[in-house]
PAZAPA-4460 file (N, C-alpha, C; in steps of 0.05 Angstrom, whole numbers, plus 32768, in hexadecimal, padded with zeros to 4 digits):
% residues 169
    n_x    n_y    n_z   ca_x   ca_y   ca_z    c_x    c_y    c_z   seq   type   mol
   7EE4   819C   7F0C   7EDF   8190   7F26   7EF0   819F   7F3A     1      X     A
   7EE4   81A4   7F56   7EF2   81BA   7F67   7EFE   81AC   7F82     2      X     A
   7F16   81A5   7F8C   7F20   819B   7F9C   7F10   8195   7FB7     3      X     A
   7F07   818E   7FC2   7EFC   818C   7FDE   7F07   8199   7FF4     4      X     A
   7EF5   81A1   8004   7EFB   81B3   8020   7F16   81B2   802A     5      X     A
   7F2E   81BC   802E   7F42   81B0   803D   7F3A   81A8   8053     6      X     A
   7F2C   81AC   8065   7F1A   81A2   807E   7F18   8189   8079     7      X     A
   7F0C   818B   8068   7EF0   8167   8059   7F0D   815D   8051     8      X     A
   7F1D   8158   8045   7F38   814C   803F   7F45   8140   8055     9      X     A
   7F49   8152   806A   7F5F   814F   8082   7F49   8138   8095    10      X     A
   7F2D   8141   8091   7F21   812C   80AC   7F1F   8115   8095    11      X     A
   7F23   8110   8080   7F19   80F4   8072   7F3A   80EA   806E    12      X     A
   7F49   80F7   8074   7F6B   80EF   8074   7F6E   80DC   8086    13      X     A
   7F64   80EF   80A3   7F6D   80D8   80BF   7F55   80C9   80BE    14      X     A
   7F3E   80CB   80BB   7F2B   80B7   80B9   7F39   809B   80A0    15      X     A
   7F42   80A5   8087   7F4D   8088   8082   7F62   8083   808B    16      X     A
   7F7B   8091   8098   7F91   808C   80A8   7F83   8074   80C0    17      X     A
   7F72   8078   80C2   7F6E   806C   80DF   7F62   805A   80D8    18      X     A
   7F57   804E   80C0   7F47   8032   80AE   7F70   8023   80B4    19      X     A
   7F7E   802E   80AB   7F9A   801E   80A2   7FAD   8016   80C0    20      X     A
   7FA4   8028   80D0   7FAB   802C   80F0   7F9C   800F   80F6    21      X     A
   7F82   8006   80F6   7F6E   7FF4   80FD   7F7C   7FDD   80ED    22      X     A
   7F80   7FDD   80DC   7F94   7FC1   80CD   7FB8   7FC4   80CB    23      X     A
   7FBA   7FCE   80E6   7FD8   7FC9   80EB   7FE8   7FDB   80E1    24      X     A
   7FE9   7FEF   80CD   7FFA   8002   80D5   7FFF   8019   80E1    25      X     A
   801C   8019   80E2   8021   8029   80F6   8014   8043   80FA    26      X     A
   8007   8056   810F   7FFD   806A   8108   8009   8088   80F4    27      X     A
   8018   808F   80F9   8025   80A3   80EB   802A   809D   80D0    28      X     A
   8032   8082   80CD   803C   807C   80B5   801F   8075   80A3    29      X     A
   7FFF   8079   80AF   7FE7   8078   809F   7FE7   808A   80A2    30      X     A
   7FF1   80A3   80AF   7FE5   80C1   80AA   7FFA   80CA   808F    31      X     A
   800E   80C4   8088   8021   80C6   8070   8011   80BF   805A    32      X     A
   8012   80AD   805D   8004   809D   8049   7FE5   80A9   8042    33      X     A
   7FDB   80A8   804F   7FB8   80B8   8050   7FC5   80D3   8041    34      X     A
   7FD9   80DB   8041   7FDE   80F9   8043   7FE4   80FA   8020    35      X     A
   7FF1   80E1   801C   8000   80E0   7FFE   7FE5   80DE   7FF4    36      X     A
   7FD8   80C7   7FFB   7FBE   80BE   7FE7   7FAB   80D9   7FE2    37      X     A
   7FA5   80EE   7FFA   7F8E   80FC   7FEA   7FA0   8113   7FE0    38      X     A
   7FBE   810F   7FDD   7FCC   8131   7FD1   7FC7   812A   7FB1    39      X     A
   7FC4   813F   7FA4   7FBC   813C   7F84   7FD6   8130   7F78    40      X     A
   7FEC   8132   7F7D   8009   8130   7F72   800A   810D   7F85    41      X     A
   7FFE   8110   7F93   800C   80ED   7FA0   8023   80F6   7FA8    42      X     A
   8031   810A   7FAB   8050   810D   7FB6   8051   812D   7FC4    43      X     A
   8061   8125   7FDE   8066   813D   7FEB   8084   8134   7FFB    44      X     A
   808B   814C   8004   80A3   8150   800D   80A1   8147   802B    45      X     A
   80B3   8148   803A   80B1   8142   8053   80A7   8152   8066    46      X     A
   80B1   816C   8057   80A6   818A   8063   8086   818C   8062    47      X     A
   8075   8186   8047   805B   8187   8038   8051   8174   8058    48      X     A
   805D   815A   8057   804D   8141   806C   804C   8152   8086    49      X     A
   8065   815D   8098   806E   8162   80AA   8055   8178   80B0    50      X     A
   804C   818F   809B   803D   81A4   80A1   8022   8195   80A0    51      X     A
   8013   818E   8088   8001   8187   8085   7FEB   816B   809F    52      X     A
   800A   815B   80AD   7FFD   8153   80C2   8008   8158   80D8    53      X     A
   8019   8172   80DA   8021   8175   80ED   8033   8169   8103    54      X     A
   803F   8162   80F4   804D   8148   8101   8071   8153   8104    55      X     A
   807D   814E   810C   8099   814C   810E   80B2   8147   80FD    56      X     A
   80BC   814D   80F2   80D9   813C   80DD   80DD   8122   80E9    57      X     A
   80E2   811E   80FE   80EE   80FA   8101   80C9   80EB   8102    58      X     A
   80BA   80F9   8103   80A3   80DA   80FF   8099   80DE   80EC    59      X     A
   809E   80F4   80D4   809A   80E8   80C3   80AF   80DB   80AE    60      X     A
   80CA   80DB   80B9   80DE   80D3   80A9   80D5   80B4   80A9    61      X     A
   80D2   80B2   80CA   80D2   8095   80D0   80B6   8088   80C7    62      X     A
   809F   8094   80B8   808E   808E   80AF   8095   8088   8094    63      X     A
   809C   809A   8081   80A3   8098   806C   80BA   807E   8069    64      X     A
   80D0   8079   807A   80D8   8063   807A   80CB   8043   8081    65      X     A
   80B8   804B   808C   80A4   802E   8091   8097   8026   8074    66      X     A
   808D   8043   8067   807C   803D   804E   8092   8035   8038    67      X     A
   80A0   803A   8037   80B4   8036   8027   80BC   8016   802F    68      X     A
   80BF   800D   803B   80CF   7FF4   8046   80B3   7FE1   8039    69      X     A
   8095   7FE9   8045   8083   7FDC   803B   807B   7FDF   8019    70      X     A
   8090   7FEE   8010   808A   7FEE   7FED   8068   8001   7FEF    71      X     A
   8060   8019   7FF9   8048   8027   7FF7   8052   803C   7FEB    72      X     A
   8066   804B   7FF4   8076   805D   7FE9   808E   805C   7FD8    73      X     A
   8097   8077   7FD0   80B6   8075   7FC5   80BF   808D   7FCD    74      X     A
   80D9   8092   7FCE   80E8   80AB   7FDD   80F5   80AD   7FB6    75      X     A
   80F0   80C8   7FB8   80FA   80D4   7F99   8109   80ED   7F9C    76      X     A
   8118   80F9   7F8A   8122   8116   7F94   8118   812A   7F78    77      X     A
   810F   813E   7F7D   810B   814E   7F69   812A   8148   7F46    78      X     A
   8128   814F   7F37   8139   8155   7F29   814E   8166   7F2C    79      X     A
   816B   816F   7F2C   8177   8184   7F3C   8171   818E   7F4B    80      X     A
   8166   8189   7F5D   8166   8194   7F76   816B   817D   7F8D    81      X     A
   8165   818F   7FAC   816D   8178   7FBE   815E   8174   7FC6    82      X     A
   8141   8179   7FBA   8128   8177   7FC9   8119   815C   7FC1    83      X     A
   8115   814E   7FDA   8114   8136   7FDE   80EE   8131   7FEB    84      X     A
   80DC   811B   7FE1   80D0   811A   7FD8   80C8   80F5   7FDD    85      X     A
   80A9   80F5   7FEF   80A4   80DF   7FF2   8090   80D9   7FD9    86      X     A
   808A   80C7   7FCA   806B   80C0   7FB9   8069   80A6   7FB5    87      X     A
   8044   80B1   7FBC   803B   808E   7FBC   803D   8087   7FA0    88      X     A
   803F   806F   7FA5   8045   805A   7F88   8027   805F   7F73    89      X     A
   802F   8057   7F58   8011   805D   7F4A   8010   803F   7F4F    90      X     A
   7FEB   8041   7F4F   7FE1   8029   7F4E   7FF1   8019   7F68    91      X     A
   7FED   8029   7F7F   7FFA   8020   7F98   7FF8   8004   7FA0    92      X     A
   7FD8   7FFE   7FA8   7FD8   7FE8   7FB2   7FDA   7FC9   7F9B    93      X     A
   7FDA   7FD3   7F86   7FD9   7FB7   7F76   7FFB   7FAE   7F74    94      X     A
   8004   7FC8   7F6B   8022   7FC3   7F75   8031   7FC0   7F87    95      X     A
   801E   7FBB   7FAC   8027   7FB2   7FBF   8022   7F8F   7FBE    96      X     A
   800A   7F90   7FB5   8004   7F7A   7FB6   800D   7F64   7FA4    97      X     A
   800F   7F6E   7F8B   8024   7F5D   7F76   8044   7F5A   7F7C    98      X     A
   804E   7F68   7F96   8068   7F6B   7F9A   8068   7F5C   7FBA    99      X     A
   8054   7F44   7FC0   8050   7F3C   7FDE   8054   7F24   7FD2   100      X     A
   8056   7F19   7FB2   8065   7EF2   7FB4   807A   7EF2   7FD1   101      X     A
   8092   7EFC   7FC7   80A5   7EF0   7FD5   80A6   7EEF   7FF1   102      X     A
   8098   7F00   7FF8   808A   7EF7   8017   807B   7EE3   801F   103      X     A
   8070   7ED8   800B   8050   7EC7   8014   805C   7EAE   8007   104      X     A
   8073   7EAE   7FFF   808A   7E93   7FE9   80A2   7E8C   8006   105      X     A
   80A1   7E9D   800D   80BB   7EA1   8032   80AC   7E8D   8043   106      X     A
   808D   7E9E   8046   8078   7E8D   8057   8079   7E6D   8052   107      X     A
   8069   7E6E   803B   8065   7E4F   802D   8081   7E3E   8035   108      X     A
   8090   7E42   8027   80AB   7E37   8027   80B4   7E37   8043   109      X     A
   80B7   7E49   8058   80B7   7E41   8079   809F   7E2B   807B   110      X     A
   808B   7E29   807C   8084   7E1A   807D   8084   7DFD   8077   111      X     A
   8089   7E00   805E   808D   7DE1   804F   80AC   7DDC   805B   112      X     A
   80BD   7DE7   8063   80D0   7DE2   8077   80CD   7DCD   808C   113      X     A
   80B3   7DE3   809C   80A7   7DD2   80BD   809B   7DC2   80B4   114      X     A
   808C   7DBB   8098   8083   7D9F   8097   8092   7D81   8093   115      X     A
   80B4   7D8A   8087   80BD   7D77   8087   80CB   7D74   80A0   116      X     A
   80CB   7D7F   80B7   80DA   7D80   80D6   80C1   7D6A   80E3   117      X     A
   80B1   7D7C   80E0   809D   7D71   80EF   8088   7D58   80E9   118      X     A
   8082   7D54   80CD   807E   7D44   80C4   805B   7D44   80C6   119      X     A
   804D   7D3A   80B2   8031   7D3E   80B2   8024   7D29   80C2   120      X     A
   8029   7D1F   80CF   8020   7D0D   80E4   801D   7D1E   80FF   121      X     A
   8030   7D32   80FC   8022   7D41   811F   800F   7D5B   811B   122      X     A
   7FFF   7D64   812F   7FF4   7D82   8132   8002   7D91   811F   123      X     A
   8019   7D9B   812E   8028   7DAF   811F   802F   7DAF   8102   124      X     A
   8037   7D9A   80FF   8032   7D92   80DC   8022   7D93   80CB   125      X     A
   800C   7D8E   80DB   7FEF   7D8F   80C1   7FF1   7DB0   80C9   126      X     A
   7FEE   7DC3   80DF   7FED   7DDE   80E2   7FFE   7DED   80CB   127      X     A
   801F   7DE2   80CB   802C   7DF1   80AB   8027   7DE3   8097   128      X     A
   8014   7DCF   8092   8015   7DC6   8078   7FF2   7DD3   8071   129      X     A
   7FEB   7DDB   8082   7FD8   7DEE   8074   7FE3   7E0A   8074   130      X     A
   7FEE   7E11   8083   7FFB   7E34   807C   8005   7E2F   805B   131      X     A
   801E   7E15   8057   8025   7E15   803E   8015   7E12   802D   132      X     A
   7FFA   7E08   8033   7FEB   7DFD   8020   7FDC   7E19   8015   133      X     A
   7FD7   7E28   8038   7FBD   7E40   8031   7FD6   7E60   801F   134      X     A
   7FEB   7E5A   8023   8003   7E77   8010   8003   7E63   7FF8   135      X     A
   7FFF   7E49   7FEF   800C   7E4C   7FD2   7FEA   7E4E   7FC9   136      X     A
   7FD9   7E4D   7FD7   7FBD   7E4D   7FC5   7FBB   7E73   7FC8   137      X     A
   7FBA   7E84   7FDA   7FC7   7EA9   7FDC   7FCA   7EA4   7FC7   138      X     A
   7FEB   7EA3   7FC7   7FFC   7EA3   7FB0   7FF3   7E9E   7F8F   139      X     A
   7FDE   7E8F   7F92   7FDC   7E84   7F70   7FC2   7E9A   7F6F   140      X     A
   7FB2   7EA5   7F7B   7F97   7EB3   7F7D   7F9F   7ECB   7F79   141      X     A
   7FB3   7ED7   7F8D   7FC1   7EF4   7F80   7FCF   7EF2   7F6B   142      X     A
   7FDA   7EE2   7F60   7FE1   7EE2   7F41   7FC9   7EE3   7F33   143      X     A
   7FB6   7ED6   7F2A   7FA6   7EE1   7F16   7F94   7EEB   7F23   144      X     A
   7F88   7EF7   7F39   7F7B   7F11   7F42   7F8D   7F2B   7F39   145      X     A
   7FA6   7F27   7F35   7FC4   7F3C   7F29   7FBC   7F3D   7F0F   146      X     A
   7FBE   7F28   7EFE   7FB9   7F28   7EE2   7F9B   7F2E   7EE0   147      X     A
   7F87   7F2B   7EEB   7F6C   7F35   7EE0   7F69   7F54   7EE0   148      X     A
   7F7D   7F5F   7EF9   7F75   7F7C   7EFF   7F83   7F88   7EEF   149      X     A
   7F9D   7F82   7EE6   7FA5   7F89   7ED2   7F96   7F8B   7EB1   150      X     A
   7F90   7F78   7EA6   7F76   7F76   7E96   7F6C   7F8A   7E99   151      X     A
   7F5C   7F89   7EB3   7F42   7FA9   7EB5   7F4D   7FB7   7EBE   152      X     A
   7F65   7FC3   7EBF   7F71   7FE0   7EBB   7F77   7FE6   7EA4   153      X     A
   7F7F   7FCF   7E8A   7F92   7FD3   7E73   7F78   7FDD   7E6A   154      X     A
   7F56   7FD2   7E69   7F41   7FD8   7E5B   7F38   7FEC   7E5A   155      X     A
   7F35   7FF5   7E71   7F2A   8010   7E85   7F3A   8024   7E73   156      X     A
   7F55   801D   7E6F   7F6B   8039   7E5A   7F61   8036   7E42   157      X     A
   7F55   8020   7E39   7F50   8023   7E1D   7F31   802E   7E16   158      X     A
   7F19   8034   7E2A   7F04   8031   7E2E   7F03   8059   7E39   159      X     A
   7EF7   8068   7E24   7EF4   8081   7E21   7EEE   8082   7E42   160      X     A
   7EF0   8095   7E53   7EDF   809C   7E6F   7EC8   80A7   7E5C   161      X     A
   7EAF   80B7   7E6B   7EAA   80CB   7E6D   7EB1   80DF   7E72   162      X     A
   7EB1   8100   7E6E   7EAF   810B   7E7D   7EA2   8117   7E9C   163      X     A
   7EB3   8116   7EB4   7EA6   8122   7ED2   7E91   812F   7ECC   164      X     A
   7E82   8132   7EDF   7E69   814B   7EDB   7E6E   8155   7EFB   165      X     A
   7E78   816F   7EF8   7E69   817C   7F17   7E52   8188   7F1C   166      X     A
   7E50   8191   7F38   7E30   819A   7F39   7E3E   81B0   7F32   167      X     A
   7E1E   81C1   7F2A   7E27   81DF   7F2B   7E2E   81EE   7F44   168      X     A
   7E36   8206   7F4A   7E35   820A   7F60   7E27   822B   7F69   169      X     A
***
């Protein structure tokens, strides 16, 4: 199978950079990211990001530190050497998403806070006692939506592929 156009790569890079731009993140830090997901290795240097989107040392430091803070990435360093090295996580998004409890447990729990302040007799009360209500029902759905995908990844490894077919050319 033969790599795709660098052209056809770079416009389908910022084309999905700009799907993750449209749901809130930050721009630069979806062009990093776009940039990790279609590199074959998932990991490049700061230098690799910096050339490939043309971009600057501080936005993409400051990119790479956004993805990192949001658990998309990891900062690694080669082995003896000093060469330092962003890569996206394997199995990125299930491992963002299995790593979002304690966020959506923060939520719930602030909530169930404002419901005992406020008390389920007013507006505002029934308003957090459904936020608490709508993160612990999240919460229990991404757990076994977590455990089922897991299942159909563990299967998928045990389940021969085929082999690819390319066209001829």
């Amino acid at each position: 199978m033969t790599r795709a156009d660098e052209g056809d790569i770079a416009g389908f890079r910022e084309r999905f950079a700009q799907i993750m731009v449209e749901y809130g993140m930050p721009r630069m830090a979806a062009r990093v990211y776009a940039a990790l997901l279609v590199s074959d290795s998932g990991k490049l240097s700061a230098a690799e990001l910096a050339e490939r989107l043309e971009a600057g040392a501080p936005a993409i430091s400051g990119a790479v530190k956004y993805l990192v803070q949001v658990r998309l990435v990891e900062r690694g360093r080669e082995p003896g050497t000093r060469h330092d090295f962003c890569r996206i996580h394997e199995h990125t998004w299930s491992h963002f998403v299995s790593r979002s409890d304690p966020m959506l447990a923060r939520v719930q729990g602030g909530a169930d806070d404002g419901v005992a302040v406020l008390g389920l007799d007013t507006p505002a009360g029934q308003r957090l006692d459904e936020t608490r209500r709508f993160f612990a029902f999240v919460r229990e759905e991404i757990s076994q939506s977590m455990a089922k995908w897991w299942r159909l990844q563990a299967a998928e490894r045990e389940t021969p592929q085929p082999a690819s077919r390319t066209s001829p050319t």
